[in-house]
GUTI-74783 format. One line per 2 residues: number of its first residue (from 1); for each residue x, z, y of C-alpha. Coordinates in pm, 1 decimal. Example, Ala and Ser with C-alpha at 12.3 -4.5 7.8 and 13.67 -1.06 7.14 Angstrom:
2
1> 1230.0,780.0,-450.0  1367.0,714.0,-106.0
This chain:
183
1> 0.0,0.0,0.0  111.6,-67.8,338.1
3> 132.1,171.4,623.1  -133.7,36.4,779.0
5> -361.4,87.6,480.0  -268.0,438.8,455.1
7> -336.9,521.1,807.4  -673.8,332.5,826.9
9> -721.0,567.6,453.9  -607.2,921.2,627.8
11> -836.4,813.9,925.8  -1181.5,736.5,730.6
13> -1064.7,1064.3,476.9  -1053.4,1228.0,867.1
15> -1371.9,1072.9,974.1  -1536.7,1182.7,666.3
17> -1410.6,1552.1,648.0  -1524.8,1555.5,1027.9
19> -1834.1,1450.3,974.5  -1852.4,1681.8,665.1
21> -1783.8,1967.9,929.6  -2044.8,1879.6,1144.4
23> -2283.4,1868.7,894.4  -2227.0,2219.3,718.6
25> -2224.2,2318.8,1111.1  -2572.4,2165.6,1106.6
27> -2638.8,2316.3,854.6  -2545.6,2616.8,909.7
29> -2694.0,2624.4,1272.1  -3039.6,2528.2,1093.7
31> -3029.3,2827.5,829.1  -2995.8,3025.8,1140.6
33> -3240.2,2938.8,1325.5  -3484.4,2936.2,1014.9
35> -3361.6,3279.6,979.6  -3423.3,3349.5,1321.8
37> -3750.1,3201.2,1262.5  -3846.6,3396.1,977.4
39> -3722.5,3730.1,1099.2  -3989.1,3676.1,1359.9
41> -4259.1,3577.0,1189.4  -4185.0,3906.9,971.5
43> -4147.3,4095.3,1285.0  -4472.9,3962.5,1404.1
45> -4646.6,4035.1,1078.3  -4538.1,4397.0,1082.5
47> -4659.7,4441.6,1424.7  -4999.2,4265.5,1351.3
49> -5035.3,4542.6,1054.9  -4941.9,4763.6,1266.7
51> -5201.5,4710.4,1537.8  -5477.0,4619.9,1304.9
53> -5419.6,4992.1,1144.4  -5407.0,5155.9,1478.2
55> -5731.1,4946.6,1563.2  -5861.9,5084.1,1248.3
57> -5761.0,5430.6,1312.2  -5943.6,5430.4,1655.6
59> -6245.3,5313.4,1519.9  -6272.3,5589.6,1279.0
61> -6190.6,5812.3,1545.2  -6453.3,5682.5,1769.9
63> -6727.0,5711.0,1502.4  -6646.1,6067.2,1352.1
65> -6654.6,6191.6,1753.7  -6960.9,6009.6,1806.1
67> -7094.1,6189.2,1484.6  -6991.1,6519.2,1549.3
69> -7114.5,6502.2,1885.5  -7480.0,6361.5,1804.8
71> -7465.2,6699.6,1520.7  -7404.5,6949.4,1837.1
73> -7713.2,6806.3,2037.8  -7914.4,6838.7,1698.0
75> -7807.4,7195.4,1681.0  -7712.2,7308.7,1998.7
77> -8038.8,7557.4,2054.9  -7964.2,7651.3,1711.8
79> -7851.4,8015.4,1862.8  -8174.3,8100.6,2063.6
81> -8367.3,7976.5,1759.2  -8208.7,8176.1,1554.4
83> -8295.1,8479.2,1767.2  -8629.3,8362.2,1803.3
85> -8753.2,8386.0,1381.9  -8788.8,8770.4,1428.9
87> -9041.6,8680.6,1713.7  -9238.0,8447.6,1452.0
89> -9217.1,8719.1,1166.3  -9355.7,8960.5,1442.4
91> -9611.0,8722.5,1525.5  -9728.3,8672.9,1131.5
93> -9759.3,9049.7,1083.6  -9972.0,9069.3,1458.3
95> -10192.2,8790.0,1296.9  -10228.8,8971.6,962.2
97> -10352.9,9305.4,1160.9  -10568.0,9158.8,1420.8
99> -10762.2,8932.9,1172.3  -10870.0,9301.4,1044.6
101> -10989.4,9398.2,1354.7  -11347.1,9326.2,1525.7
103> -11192.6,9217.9,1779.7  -11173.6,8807.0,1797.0
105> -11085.7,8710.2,2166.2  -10774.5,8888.4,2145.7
107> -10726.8,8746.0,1789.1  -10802.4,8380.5,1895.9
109> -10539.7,8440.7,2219.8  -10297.8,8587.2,1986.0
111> -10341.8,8285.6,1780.5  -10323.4,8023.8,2052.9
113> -9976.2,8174.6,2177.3  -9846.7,8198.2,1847.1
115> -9910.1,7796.7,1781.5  -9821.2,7678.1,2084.3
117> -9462.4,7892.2,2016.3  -9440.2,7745.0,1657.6
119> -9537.9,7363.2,1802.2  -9240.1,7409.3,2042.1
121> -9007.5,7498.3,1824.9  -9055.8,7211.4,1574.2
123> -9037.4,7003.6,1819.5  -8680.2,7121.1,1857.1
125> -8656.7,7072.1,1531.4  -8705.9,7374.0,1320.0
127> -8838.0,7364.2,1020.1  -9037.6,7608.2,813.4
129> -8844.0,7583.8,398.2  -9149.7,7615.7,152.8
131> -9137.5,7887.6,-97.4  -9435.0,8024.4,-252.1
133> -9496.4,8269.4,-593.5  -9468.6,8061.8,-893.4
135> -9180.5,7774.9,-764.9  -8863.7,7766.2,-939.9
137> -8602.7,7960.7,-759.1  -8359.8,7758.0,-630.0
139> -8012.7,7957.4,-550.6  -7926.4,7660.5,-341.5
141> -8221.4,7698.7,-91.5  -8349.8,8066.1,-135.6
143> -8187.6,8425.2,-171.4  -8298.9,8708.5,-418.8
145> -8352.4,9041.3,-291.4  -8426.4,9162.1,-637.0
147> -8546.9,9101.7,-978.7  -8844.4,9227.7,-1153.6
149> -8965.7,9233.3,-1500.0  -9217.0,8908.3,-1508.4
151> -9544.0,8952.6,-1521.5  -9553.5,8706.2,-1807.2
153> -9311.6,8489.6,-1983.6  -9434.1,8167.3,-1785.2
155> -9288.4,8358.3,-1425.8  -8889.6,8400.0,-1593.7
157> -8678.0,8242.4,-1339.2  -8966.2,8171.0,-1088.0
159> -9048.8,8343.2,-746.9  -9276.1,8616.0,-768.0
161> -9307.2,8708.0,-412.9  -9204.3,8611.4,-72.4
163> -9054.5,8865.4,115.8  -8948.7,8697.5,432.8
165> -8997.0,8343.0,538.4  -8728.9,8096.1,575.2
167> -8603.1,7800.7,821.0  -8417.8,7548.0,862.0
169> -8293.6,7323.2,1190.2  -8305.9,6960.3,1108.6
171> -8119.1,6922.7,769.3  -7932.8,7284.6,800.3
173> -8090.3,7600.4,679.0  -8059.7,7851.7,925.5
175> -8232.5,8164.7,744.9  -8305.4,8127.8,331.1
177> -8638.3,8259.8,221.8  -8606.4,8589.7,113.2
179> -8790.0,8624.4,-266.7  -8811.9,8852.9,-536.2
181> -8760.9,8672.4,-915.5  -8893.3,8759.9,-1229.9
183> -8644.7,8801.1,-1562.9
């Protein structure tokens, strides 16, 4: 080979190596910027999560305060209530006496006041919980004072007597009935 061969040979093997070069730099330069690329779009994702569970988290917040809040205006009388059920057990024992007594005005006054009370207060929302003599007790909803031998075996386990009347103020109970139970 001549000179000139070899020279024109080194120069192309140059060329090519340069060009080689350039495109590992390319490359290279394109990795990085897919990199680049990619740590973003996992930086974004992250951040989305991130906001969608704070959103989350703030909604739930929102609606448990909204809930507690709408269960203090349901109760919020729930104290003077409370101290008014010895009023109404005064008032049933007043009825009980003056319906034994000649004496009807005051008896039909009595009454009128005592309704008019009781129509007030359920329409704050107090409720009267039935119990009567012979119903199942229920340790959930009343409380025993005592137990008695039953009458008969059909009154074992049931209510045989009301002693004292109980409430409750919207979904709460406020004051169980008070019952005696057969055994």
């Amino acid at each position: 080979m001549s000179d000139k061969e070899n020279t024109l040979d080194d120069e192309f093997l140059d060329d090519e190596l340069l060009e080689g070069q350039e495109q590992e730099q390319e490359n290279e330069e394109e990795e990085e910027e897919k990199s680049v690329e990619e740590t973003l779009s996992d930086e974004l994702a992250k951040e989305k999560d991130k906001f969608l569970r704070l959103f989350a988290e703030f909604e739930n917040y929102k609606r448990r305060t909204s809930k507690e809040r709408m269960e203090l205006f349901k109760t919020a009388g729930q104290e003077v209530i409370v101290s008014l059920l010895p009023v109404l057990d005064d008032f049933d024992r007043a009825m009980k006496e003056l319906a034994k007594s000649e004496d009807k005005e005051t008896f039909t006054g009595i009454e009128l006041i005592n309704v008019k009370l009781r129509e007030t207060l359920k329409g704050k929302g107090l409720e009267m919980v039935e119990a009567k003599a012979g119903d199942v007790f229920d340790a959930d909803i009343h409380e025993a004072i005592t137990q008695i031998p039953a009458p008969d075996k059909k009154m074992k386990g049931k209510i045989i007597d009301v002693i004292e009347k109980g409430f409750k103020l919207g979904d709460r109970i406020i004051r169980h009935p008070k019952v005696v139970v057969g055994n």
